[in-house]
C-alpha positions in Angstrom: -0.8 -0.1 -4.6 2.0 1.7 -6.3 0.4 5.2 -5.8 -0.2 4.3 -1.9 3.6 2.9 -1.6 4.7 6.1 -3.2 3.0 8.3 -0.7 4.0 6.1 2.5 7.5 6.4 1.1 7.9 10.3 0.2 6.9 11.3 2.9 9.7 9.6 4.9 12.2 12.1 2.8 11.1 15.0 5.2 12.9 13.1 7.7 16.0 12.2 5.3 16.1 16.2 4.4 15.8 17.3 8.0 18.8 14.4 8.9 20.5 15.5 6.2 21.2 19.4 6.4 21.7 18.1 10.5 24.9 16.4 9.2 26.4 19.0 8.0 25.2 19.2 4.0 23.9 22.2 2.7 20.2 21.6 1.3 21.5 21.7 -2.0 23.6 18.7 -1.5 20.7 16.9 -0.2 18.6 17.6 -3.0 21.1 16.1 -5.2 21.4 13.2 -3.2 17.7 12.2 -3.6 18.1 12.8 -7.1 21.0 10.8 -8.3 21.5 8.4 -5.3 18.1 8.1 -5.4 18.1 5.2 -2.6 16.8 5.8 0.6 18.7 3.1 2.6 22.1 4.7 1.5 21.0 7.7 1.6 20.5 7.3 5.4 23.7 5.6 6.0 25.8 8.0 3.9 24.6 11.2 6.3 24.6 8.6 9.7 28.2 8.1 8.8 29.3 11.4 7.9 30.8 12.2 11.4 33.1 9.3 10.7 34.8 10.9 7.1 34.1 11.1 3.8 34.7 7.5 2.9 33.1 5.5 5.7 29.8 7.3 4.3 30.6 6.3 1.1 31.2 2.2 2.1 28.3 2.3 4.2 25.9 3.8 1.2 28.1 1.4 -1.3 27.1 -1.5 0.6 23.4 -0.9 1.3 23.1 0.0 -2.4 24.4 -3.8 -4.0 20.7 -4.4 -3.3 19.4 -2.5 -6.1 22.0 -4.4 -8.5 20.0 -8.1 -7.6 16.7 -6.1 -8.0 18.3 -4.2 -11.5 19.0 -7.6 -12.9 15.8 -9.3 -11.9 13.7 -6.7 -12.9 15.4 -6.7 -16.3 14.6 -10.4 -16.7 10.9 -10.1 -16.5 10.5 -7.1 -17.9 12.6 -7.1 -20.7 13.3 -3.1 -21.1 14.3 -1.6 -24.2 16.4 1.5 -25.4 16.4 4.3 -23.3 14.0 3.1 -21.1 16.7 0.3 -19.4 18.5 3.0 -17.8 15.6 5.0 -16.6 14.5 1.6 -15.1 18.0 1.1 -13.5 17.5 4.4 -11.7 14.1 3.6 -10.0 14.8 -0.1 -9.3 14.8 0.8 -5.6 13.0 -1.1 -2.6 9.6 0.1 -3.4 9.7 -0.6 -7.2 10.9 -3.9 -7.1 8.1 -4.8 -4.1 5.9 -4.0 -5.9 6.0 -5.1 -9.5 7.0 -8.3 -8.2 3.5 -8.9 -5.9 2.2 -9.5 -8.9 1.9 -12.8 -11.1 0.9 -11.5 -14.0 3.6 -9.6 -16.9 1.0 -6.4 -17.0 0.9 -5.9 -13.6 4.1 -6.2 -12.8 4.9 -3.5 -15.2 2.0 -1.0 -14.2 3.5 -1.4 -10.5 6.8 -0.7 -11.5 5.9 2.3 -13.7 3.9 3.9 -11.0 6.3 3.3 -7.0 8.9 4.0 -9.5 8.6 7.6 -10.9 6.0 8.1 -7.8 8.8 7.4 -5.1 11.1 9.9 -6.9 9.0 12.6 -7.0 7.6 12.3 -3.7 10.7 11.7 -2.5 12.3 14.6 -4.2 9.7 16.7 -2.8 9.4 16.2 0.8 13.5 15.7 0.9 13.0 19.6 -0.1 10.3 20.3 2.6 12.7 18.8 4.9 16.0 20.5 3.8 13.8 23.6 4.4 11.7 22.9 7.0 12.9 20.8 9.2 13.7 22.5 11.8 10.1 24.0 12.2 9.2 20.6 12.2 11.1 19.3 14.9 11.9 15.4 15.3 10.2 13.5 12.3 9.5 10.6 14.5 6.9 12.1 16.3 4.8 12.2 13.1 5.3 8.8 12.7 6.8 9.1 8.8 9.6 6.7 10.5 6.5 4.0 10.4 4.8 4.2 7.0 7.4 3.2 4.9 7.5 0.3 6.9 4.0 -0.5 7.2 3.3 -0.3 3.2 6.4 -3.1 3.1 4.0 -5.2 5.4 0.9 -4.3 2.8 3.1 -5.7 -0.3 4.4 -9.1 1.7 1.5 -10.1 3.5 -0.5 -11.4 0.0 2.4 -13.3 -0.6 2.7 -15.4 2.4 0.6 -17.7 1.2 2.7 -21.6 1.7 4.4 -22.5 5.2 7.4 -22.3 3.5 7.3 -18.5 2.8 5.8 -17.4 5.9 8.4 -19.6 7.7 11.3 -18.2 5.8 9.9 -14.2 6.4 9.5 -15.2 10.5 13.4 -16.2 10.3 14.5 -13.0 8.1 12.6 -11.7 10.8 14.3 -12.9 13.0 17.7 -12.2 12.1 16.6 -8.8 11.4 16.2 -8.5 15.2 18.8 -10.0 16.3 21.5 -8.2 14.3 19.8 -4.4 14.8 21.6 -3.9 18.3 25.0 -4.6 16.3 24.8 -3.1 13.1 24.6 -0.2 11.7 21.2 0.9 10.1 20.6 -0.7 6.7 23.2 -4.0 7.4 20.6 -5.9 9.4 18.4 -5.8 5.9 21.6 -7.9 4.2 21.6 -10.1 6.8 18.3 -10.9 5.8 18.8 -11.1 2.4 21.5 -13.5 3.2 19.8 -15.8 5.5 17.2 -16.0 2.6 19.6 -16.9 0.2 21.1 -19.7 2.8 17.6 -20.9 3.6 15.9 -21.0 0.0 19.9 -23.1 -1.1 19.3 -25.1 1.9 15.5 -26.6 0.9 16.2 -26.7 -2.1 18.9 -29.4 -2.1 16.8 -31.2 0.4 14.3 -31.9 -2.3 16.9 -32.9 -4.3 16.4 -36.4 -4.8 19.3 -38.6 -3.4 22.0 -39.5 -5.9 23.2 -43.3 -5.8 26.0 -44.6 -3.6 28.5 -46.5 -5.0 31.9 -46.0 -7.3 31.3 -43.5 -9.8 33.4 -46.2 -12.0 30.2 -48.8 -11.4 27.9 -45.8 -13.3 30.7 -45.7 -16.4 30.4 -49.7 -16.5 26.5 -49.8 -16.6 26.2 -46.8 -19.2 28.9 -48.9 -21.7 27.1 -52.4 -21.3 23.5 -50.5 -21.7 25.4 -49.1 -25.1 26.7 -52.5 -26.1 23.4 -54.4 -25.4 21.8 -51.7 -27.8 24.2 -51.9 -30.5 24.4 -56.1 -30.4 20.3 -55.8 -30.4 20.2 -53.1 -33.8 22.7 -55.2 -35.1 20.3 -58.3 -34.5 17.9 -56.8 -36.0 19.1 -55.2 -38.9 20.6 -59.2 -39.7 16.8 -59.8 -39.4 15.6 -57.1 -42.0 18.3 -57.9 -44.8 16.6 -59.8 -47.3 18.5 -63.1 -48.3 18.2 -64.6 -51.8 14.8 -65.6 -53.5 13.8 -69.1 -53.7 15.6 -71.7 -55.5 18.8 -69.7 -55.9 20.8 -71.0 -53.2 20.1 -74.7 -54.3 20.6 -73.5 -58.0 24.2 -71.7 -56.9 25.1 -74.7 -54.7 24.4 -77.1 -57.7 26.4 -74.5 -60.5 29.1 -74.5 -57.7 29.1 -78.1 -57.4 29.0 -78.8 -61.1 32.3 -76.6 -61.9 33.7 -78.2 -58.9 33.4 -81.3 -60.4 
């Protein structure tokens, strides 16, 4: 799965490279963009919103890249990397390599799918975003090859297995939806937040519907129930512990009681 989601995703750079040199970068500059950016949603937005100045690229690709800080820290979680290897890990926690070590359930997996979309996707990636710096413009439109499509289509090969319940096939036709809905208005890359957010809002939403129901009442009522429990169970280990001290043996009380009685006399 990795090696196919690497694949389906390089090839898309031709089209970033082609976009990119289009803009106005040199191919140099788009080389090092793959390479250290190294995130093909800002990537994208940073050349679409060139025309506008130097730092409306930069907010757009700023934005679109807060993604791969949720997928850093959740890949960190379950994976656990170590030493050197946490930073290389924070590089290539992109779109791909988070799909896809998380369409597994099992720890192994998860890591054999990272460590293959991973370094795949940035050296696929590095390599068509070449072809296309160099070659784009004997290539013509990238769209008509249909690269615009597989990236795309290997996202729909990682979600499908997972759509198991209602509940998450319900919540991916409503990301869905707001995906939609929000493309005619915003600029590419921004209607995949919105879907993120409506996620977040959704999964917070069900999730303190099966909350059970707290109580109604005064809060004081709850203080007053908690003492009386308390004093109920100290009055009943102090009944009991009256019950377990032993008294004194036979015969002494009526011996002490006469003794006492003689010197009283």
């Amino acid at each position: 799965m990795g090696l196919s989601v690497s694949i389906a995703t390089g090839l898309y750079g031709i089209s970033f490279g082609a976009l990119a040199v289009a803009a106005g970068l040199d191919r140099w500059q788009t080389q090092m963009l793959s390479a250290l950016m190294f995130t093909g949603g800002s990537q994208f937005a940073f050349v679409g919103s060139l025309p506008g100045g130097g730092m409306s690229a930069l907010v757009a690709a700023s934005l679109l890249g807060i993604r791969n800080a949720v997928y850093g820290a959740q890949l960190n979680a379950s994976l656990a990397p170590r030493g050197p290897l946490k930073m290389i890990m924070a590089h290539l926690s992109i779109d791909e390599s988070f799909a896809t070590a998380m369409a597994s359930d099992d720890q192994g997996e998860r890591r054999r799918g990272f460590w293959t979309a991973g370094p795949g996707v940035w050296l696929l990636w590095n390599l068509f975003t070449f072809v296309g710096a160099w070659a784009g413009d004997a290539m013509g439109d990238p769209k008509i090859w249909g690269l615009d499509g597989a990236a795309v289509a290997a996202f729909l090969g990682l979600l499908w297995p997972r759509l198991r319940s209602k509940d998450a096939a319900g919540l991916a036709v409503i990301c869905a939806a707001a995906t939609v809905v929000a493309v005619p208005f915003a600029p590419p890359g921004i209607p995949l937040l919105v879907a993120g957010v409506v996620a977040v809002v959704v999964q917070l939403r069900h999730r303190a519907e099966a909350r059970p129901p707290a109580e109604s009442g005064d809060p004081g009522d709850d203080i007053g129930r908690i003492a009386i429990d308390r004093f109920v169970e100290d009055d009943a280990q102090d009944s009991a512990s009256d019950y377990r001290r032993p008294g004194p043996g036979p015969g002494t009380d009526d011996s002490a009681s006469s003794s006492s009685e003689g010197d009283h006399r």
